[in-house]
N, CA, C and O of each residue as an XYZ file, in Angstrom:
420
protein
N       8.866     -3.309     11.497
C       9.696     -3.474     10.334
C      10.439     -4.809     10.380
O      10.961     -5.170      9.325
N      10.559     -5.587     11.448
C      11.471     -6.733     11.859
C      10.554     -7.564     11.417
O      11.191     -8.140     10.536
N       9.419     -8.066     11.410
C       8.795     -8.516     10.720
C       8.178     -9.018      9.262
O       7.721    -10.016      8.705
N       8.444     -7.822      9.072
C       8.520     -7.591      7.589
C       9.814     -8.186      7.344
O       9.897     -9.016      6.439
N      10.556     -7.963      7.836
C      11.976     -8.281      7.046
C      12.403     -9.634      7.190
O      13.439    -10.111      6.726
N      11.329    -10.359      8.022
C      11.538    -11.696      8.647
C      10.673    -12.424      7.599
O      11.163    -13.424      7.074
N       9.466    -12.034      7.248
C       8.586    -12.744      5.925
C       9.090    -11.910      4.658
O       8.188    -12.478      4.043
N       9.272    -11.659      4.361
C       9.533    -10.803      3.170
C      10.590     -9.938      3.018
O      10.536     -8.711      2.945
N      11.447    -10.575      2.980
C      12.942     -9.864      2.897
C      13.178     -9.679      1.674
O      13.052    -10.464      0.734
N      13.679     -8.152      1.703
C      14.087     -6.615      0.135
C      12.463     -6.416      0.318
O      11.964     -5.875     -0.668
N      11.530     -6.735      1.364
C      10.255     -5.456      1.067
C      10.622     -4.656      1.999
O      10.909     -3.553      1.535
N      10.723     -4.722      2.984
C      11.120     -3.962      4.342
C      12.081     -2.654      3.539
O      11.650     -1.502      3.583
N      13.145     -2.912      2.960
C      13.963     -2.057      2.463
C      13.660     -0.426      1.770
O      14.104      0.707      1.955
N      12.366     -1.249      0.649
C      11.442     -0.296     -0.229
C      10.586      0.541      0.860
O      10.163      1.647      0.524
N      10.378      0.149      1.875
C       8.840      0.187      2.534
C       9.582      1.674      3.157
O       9.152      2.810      2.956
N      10.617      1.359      3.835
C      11.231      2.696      4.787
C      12.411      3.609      4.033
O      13.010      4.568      4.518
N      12.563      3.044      2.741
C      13.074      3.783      1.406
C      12.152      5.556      1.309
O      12.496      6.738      1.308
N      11.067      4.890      1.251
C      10.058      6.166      0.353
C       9.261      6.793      2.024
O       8.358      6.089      2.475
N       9.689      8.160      2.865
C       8.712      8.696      3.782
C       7.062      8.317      3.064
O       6.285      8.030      3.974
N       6.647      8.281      2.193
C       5.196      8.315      2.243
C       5.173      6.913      2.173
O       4.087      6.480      2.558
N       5.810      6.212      1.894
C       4.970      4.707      2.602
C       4.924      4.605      4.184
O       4.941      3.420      4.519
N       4.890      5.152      4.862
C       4.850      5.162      6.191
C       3.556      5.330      6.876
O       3.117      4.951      7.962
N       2.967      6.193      5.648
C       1.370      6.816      5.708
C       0.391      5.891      4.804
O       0.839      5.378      3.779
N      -0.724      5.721      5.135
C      -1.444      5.026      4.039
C      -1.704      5.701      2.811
O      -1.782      6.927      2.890
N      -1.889      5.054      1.446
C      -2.068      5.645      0.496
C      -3.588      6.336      0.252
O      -3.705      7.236     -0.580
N      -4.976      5.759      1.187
C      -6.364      5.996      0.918
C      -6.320      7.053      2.366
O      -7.341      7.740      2.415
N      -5.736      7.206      3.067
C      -6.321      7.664      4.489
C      -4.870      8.135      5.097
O      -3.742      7.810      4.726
N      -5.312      9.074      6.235
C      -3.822      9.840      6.938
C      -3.445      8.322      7.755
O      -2.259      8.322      8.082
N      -3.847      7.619      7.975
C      -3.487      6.512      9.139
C      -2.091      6.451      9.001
O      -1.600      6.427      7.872
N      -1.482      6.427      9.876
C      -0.248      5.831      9.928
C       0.604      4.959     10.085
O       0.106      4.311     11.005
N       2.019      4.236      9.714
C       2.466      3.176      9.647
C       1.464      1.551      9.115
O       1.433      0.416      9.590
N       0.901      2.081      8.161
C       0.237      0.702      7.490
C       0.798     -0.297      7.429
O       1.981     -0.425      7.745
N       0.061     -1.211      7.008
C       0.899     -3.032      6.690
C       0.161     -3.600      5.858
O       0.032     -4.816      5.999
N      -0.426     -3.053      4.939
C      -1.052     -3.816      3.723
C      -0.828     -3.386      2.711
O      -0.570     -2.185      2.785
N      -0.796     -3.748      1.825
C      -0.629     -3.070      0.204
C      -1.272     -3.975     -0.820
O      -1.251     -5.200     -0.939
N      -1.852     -3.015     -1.528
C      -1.941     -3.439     -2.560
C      -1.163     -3.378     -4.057
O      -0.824     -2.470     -4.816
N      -1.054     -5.086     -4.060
C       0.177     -5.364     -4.645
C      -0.113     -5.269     -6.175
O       0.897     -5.313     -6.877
N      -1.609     -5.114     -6.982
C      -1.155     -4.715     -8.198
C      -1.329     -3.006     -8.725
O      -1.078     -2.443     -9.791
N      -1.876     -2.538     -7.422
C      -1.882     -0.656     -7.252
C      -0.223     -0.241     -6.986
O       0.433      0.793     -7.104
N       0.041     -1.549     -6.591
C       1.965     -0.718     -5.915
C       1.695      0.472     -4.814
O       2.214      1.588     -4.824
N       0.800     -0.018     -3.912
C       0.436      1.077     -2.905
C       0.076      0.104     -1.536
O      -0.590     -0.930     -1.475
N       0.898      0.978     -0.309
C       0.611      0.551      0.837
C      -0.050      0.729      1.650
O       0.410      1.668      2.299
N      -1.632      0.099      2.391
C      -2.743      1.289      3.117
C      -2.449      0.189      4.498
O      -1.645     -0.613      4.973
N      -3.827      0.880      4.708
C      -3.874      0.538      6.215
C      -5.058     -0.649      6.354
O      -5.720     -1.101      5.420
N      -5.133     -0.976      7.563
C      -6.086     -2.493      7.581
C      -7.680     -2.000      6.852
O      -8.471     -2.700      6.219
N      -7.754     -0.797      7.156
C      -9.089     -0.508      7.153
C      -9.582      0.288      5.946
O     -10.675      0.818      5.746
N      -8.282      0.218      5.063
C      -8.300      0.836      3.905
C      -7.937     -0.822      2.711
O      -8.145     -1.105      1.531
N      -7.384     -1.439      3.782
C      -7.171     -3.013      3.282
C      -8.679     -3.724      2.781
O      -8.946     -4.387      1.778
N      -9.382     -3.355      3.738
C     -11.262     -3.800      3.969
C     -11.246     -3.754      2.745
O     -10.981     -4.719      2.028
N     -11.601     -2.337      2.256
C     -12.116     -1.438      0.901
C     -11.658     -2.047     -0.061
O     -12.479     -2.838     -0.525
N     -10.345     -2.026     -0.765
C      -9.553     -2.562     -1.532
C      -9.833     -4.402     -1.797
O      -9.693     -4.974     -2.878
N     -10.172     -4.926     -0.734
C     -10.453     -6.140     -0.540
C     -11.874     -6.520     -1.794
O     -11.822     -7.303     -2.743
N     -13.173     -5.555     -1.302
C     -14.082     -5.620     -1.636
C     -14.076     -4.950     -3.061
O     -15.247     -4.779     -3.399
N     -13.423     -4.620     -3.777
C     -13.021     -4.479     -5.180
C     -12.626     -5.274     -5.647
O     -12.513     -5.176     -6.868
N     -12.260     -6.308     -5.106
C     -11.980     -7.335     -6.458
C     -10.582     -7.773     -6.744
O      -9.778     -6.841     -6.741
N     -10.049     -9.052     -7.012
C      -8.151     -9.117     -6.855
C      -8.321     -8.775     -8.324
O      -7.276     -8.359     -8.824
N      -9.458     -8.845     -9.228
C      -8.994     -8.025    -10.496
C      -8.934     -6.861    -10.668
O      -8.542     -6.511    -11.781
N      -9.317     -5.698     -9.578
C      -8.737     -4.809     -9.446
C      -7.529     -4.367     -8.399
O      -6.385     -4.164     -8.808
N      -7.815     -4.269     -7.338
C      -6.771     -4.621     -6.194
C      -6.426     -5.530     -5.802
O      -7.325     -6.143     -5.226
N      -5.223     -6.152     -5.800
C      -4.838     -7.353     -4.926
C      -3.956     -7.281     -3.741
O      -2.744     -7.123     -3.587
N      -4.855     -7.432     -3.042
C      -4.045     -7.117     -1.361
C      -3.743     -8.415     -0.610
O      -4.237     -9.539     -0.509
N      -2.521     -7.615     -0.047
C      -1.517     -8.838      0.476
C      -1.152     -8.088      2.045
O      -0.783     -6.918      1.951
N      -1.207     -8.507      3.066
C      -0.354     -8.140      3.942
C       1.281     -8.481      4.481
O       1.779     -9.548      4.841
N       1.778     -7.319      4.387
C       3.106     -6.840      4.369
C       3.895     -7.951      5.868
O       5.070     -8.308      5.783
N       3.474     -8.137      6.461
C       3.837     -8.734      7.977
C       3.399    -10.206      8.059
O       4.178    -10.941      8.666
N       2.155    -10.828      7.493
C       1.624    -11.929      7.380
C       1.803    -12.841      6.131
O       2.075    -14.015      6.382
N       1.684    -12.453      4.728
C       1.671    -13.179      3.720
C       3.248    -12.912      3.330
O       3.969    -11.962      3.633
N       3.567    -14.257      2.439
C       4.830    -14.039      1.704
C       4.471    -13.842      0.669
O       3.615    -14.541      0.126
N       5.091    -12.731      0.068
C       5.497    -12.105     -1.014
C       6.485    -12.895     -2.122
O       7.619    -13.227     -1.774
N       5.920    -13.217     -3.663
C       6.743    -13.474     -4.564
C       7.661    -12.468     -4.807
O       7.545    -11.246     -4.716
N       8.739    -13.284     -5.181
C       9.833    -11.868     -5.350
C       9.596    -11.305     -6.870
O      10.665    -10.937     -7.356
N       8.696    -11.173     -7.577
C       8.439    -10.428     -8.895
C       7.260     -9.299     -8.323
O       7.148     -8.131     -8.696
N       6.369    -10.062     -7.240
C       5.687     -8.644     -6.522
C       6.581     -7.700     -5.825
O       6.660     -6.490     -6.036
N       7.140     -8.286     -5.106
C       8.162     -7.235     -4.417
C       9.248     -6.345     -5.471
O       9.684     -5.212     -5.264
N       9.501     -7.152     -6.538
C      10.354     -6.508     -7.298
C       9.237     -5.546     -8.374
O       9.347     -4.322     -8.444
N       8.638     -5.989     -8.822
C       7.153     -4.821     -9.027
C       6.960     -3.844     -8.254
O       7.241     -2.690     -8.579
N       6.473     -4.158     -7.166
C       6.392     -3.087     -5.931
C       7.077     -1.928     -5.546
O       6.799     -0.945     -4.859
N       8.262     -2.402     -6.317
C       9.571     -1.007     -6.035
C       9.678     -0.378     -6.544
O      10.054      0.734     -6.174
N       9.373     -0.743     -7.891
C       8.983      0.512     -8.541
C       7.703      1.559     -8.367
O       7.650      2.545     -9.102
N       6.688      1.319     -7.386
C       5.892      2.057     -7.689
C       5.849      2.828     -5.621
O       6.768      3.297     -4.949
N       4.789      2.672     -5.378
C       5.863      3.172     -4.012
C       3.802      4.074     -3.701
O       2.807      3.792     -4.368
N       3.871      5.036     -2.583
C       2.746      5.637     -2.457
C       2.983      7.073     -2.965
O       2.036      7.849     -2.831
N       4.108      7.530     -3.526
C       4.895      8.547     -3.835
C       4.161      8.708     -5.692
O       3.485      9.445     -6.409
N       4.745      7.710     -5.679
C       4.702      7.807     -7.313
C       3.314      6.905     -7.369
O       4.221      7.449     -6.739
N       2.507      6.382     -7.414
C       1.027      6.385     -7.333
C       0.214      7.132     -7.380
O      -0.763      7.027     -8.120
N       0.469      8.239     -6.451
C      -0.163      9.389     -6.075
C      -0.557     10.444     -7.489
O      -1.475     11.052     -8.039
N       1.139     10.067     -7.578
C       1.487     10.673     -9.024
C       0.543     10.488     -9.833
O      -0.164     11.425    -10.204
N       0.348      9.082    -10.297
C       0.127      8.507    -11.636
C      -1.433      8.519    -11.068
O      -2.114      9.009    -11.969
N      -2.089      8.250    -10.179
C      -3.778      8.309    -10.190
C      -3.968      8.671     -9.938
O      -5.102      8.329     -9.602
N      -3.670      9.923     -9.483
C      -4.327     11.274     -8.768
C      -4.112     12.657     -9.913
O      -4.367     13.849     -9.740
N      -3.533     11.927    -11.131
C      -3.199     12.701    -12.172
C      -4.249     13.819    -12.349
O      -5.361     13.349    -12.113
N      -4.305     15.130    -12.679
C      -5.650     15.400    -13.380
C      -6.780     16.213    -12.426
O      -7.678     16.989    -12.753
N      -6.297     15.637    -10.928
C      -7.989     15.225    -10.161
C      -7.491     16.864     -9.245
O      -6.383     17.056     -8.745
N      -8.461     17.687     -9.243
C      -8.240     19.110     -8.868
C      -8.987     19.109     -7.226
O      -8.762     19.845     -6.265
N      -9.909     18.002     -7.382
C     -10.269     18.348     -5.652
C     -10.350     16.869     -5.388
O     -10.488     16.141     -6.371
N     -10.282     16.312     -4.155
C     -10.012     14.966     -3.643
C     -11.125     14.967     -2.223
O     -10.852     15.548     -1.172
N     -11.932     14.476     -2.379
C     -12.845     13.535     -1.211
C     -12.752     12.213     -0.488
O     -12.982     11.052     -0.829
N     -12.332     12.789      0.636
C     -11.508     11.611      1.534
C     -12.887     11.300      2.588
O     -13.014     11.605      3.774
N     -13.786     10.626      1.730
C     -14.721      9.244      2.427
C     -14.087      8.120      3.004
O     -14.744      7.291      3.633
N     -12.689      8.007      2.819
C     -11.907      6.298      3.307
C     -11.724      6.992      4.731
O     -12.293      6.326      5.596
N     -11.117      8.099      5.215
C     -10.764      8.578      6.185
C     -11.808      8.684      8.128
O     -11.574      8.830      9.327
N     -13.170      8.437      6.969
C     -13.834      8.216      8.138
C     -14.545      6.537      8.203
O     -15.600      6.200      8.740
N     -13.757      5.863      7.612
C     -13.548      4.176      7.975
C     -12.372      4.066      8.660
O     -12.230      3.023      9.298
N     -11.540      4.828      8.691
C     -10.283      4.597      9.392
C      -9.781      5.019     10.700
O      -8.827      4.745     11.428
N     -11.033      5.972     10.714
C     -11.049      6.717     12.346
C     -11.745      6.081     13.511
O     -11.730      6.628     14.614
């Protein structure tokens, strides 16, 4: 987290704000450091891969510890969280197939 707060200071804040950012948003992995910054969701390196290979016109991934963050992403970012994501795209969906989970193991 010292890290984070050393490149990107007020993300660190959001990040340990919300228990489910702690977890990745694609996979159980824990304590991630990537996000994707126009999903407003934080995964893990290996859920980073995936997201990568979609496209920055669909995902745009940034790492949380390495890249600096504009402060309109970070201020974007807070509003959305892995909490409320979950929410909003998982709307609807009655059974969930976790294929990311065995890239991450």
């Amino acid at each position: 987290m010292e890290r984070i707060r050393q490149i990107n200071p007020g993300l660190e804040i959001f990040v340990a704000a919300q228990p489910e950012n702690s977890i990745c948003a694609d996979c159980p992995a824990k304590n991630p450091r990537w996000a994707s910054v126009s999903l407003g969701i934080i995964i893990c390196t290996g859920c980073a891969g995936v997201h990568r290979k979609l496209g920055t016109h669909i995902s745009f991934v940034q790492s949380c510890t390495f890249d600096r963050w504009k402060p309109e992403w970070i201020q974007k970012f807070s509003k959305m969280g892995n909490k409320v994501a979950k929410i909003y795209y998982e709307h609807g969906i009655t059974e969930v197939i976790l294929f990311v989970s065995q890239i991450c193991s």
